[in-house]
C-alpha positions in Angstrom: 10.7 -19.7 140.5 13.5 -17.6 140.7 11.5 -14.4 139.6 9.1 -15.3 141.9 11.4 -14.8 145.0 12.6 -11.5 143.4 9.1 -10.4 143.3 8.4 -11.4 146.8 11.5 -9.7 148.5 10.8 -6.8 146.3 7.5 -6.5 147.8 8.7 -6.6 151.3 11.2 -4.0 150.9 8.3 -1.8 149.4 6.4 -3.0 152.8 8.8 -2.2 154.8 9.6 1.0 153.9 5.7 2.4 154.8 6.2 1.5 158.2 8.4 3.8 159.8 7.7 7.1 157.6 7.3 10.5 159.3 3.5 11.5 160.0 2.6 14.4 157.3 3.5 17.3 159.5 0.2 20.1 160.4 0.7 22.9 158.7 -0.9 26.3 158.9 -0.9 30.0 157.7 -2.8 33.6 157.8 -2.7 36.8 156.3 -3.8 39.6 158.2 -4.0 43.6 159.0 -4.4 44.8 162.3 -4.8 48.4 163.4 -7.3 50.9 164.5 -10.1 53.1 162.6 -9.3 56.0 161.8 -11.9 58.2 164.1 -9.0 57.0 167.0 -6.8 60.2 165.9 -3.8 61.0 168.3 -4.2 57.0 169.9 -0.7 56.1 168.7 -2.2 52.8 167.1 0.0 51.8 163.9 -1.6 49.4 161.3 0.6 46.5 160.8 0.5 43.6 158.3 1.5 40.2 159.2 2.1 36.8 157.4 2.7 33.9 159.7 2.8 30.0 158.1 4.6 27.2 159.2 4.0 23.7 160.4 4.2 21.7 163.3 7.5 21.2 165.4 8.6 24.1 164.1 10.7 26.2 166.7 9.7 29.5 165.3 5.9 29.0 164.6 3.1 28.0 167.1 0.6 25.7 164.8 -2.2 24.1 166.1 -5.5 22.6 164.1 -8.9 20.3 164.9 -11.5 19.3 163.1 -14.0 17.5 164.8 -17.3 16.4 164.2 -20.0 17.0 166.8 -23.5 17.4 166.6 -25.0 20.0 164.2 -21.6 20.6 162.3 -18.1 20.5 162.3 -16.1 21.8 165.4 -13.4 23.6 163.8 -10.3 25.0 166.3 -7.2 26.8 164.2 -3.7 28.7 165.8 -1.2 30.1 164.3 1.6 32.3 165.8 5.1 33.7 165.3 7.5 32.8 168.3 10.5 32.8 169.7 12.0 29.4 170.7 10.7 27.8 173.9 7.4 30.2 173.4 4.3 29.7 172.8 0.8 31.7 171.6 0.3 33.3 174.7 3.9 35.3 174.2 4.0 35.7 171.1 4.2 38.8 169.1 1.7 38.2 166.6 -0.5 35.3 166.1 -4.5 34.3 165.2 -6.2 31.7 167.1 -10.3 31.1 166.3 -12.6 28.3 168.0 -16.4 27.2 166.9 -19.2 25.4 165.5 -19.5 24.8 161.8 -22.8 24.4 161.2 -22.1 23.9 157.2 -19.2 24.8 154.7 -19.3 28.1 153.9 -20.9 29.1 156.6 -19.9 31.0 159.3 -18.3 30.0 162.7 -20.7 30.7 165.8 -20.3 29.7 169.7 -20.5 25.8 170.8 -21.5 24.4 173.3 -18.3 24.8 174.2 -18.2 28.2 173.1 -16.1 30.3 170.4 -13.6 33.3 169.9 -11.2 35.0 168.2 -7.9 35.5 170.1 -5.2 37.8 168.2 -1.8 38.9 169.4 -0.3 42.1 168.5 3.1 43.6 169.9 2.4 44.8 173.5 -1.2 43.9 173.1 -3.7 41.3 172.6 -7.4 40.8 171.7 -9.0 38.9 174.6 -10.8 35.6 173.9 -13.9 37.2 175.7 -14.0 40.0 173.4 -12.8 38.8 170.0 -17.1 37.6 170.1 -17.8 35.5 166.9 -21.0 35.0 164.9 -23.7 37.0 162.9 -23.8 39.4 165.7 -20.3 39.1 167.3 -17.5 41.2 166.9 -15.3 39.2 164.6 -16.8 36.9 161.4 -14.9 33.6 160.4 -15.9 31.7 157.6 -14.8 28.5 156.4 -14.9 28.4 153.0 -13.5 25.0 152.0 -13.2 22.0 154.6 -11.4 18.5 153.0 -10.6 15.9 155.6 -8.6 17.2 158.3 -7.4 20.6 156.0 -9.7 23.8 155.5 -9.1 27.4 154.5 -11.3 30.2 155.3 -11.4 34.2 155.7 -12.0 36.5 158.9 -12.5 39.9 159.5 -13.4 41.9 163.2 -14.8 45.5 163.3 -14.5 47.6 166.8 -12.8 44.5 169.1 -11.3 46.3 172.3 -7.9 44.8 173.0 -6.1 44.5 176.3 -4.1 47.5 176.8 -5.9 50.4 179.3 -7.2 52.5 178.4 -8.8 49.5 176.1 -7.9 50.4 172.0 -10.8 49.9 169.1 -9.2 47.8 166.5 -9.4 46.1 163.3 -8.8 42.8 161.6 -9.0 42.9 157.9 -7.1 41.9 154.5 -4.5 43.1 152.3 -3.7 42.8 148.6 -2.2 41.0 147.4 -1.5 38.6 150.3 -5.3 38.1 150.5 -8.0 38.1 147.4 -9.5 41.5 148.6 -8.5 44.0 151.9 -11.8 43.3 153.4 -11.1 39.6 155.2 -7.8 38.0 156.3 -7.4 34.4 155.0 -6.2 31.4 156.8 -5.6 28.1 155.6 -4.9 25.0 157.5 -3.6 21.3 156.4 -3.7 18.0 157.9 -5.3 18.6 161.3 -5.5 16.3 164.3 -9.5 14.6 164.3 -10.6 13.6 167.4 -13.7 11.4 167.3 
């Protein structure tokens, strides 16, 4: 009897302590290259690497990530950025944001019905949502290579995407080794997103 009540209050403090844990926090991080091609001579463009991860809450990184599934795929929305406190995307310094339609895994992303881009933040410049153009004939490629629950990682690369500055600059999005498996795509990879129904 005795070992009985032993069990039983053990398995209430076991209970117990699964009801007030911390949610598993969203995480996210990219790899990428920015700069312009090299027929731009004399447009005082620099190429710059960045590496941004982090998770949710943090006051340094701007992380955001949905998965949700709608009809013909997977609508798949994923921002990363590096700030200062009391920021957010739209100031920081450098930062990747991409919205669209999965239609399957390994695919690439394409507009929505409620649409899709690529958004990227340099310093003192940014890559418009209305020209960082995804898809098969769009301006920047994103493709999700591996999509688990709420996590997924992927790859993206944009060729000839004007940015913001005026005159408007040409520019790039690629890799770099050995940050990324080869300097022709940036990677991203995102864990425990919010799923909206």
């Amino acid at each position: 009897m005795q070992s009985w009540r032993g069990l039983a209050v053990g398995s209430l403090v076991v209970l117990g302590l699964g009801c007030g844990d911390d949610p598993v926090p969203t995480t996210g991080q990219a790899f990428w290259r920015d700069g312009c091609p090299a027929t731009m001579t004399g447009a005082n463009c620099t190429t710059n690497r960045h590496s941004v991860r982090g998770s949710n809450g943090s006051p340094t990184v701007d992380v955001l990530c949905n998965v949700v599934p709608v009809a013909g795929g997977t609508a798949i929305t994923f921002r990363v950025a590096a700030i200062e406190p009391g920021q957010n995307f739209s100031e920081s310094l450098e930062g990747l944001f991409a919205t669209g339609l999965l239609p399957s895994v390994g695919a690439e992303l394409r507009p929505g019905d409620d649409g899709g881009f690529v958004q990227i933040r340099g310093s003192g410049w940014s890559i418009p949502a209305g020209n960082g153009t995804i898809g098969v004939t769009g301006a920047c490629h994103v493709f999700i290579d591996r999509l688990n629950g709420q996590s997924f990682n992927g790859r993206i690369k944009c060729n000839n995407v004007q940015d913001d500055l005026s005159p408007p600059r040409s520019r790039f999005v690629d890799g770099y080794q050995p940050q990324t498996v080869s300097d022709e795509f940036a990677e991203f990879n995102f864990t425990n997103c919010t799923a909206i129904p």
